[in-house]
N, C-alpha and C positions, 0 to 999 in steps of 0.2 A: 567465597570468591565473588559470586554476584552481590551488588546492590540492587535493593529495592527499592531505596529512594527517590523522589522525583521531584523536578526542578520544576518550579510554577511558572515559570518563562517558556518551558517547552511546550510545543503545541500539541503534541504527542502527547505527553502526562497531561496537560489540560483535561485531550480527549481523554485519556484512561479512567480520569478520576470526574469525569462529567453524570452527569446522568442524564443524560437524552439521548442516545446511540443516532436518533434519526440527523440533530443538529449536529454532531460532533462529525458524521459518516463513519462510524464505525459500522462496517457490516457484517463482524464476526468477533466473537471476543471467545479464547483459549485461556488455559494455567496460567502459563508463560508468554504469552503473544496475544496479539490480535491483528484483525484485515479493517484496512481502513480506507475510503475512497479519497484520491489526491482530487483535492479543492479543483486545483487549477492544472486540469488531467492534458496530458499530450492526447488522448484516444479516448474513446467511452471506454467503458470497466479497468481506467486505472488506478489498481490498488497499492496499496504498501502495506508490508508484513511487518509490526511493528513486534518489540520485546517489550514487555514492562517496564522493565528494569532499562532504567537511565543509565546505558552506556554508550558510550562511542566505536565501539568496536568488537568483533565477533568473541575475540581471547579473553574479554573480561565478564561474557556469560558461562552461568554454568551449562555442562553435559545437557540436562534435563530441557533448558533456556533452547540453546542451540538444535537440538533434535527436534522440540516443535515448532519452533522459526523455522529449518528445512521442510519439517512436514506443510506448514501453512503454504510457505510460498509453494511447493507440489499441489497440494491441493488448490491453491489458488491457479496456478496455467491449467489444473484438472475443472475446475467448478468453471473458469471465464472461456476454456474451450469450449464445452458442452453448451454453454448458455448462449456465445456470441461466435462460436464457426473464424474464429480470423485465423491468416494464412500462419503468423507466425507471432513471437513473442520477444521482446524485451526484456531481459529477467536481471537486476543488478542491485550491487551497493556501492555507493560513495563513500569513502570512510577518510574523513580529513575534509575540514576546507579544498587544499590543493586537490583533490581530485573531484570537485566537483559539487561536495555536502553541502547542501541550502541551511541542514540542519545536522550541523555536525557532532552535538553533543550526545544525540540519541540516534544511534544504528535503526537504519529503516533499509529494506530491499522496494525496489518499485521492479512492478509488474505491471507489464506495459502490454496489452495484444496493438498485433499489427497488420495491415493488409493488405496487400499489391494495392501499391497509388494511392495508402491515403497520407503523403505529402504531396502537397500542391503548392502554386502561387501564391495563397494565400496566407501562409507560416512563410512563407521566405520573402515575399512583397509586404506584405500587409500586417506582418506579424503578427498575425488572428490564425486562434484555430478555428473549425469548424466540425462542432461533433454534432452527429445525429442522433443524439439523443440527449435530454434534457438531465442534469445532474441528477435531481428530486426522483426522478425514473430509474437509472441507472441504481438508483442505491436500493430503491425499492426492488427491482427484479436482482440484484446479487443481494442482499439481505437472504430473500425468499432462497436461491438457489444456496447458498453457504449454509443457511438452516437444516435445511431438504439432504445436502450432501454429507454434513461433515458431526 
């Protein structure tokens, strides 16, 4: 049922099949899945829970697939709670263009922390975000703690 094929267009399989975890942001790599920092994050420590396996949709992973894509994205609000203290979380998929997909071919969940006020003027004037803290950083301390926990 699952493929494990991968499209050299995706940036997803790029990453998977890369070999520098630091350049690609991958900050956890699983059987079936890995945690990856989104380049261009709404928050600091936003990850996405990727599958291997180039699919587009939840139904076309297998049991094994699907169980630890749950498990990641759990461990992931578990490991970006414990490290960054925010009030609350974003936890989703896109699946389809129409709802949203940047990257529709390959199912990804984003995990977002979030935290009283940080939307500002800035995202809605200026269309800038403004994180405090620097990518290169961010990956380096969820690396460490992803390691540490999982």
């Amino acid at each position: 049922m699952q493929s494990h094929t991968h499209n050299s267009e995706c940036i997803f399989c790029a990453a998977l099949n890369g070999k520098n975890d630091a350049e690609t942001l991958i900050v956890y790599r699983a059987e079936h899945g890995f945690i990856i920092l989104n380049r261009y994050p709404y928050t600091s420590a936003h990850v996405m829970v990727v599958p291997n396996a180039h699919q587009p949709s939840l139904g076309l992973l297998d049991d094994p697939a699907r169980q630890e894509l749950m498990a990641l994205v759990t461990a992931s609000e578990a490991v970006i709670g414990n490290e960054y203290h925010p009030h609350g979380f974003n936890i989703g998929a896109n699946i389809g263009t129409a709802a949203g997909a940047g990257i529709a071919g390959h199912l990804h969940f984003h995990i977002v922390p979030r935290w009283d006020g940080d939307t500002n003027f800035m995202s809605t004037l200026g269309q800038v975000r403004v994180l405090p803290e620097e990518l290169g950083q961010t990956y380096q301390r969820l690396r460490a703690a992803f390691q540490a926990n999982l």
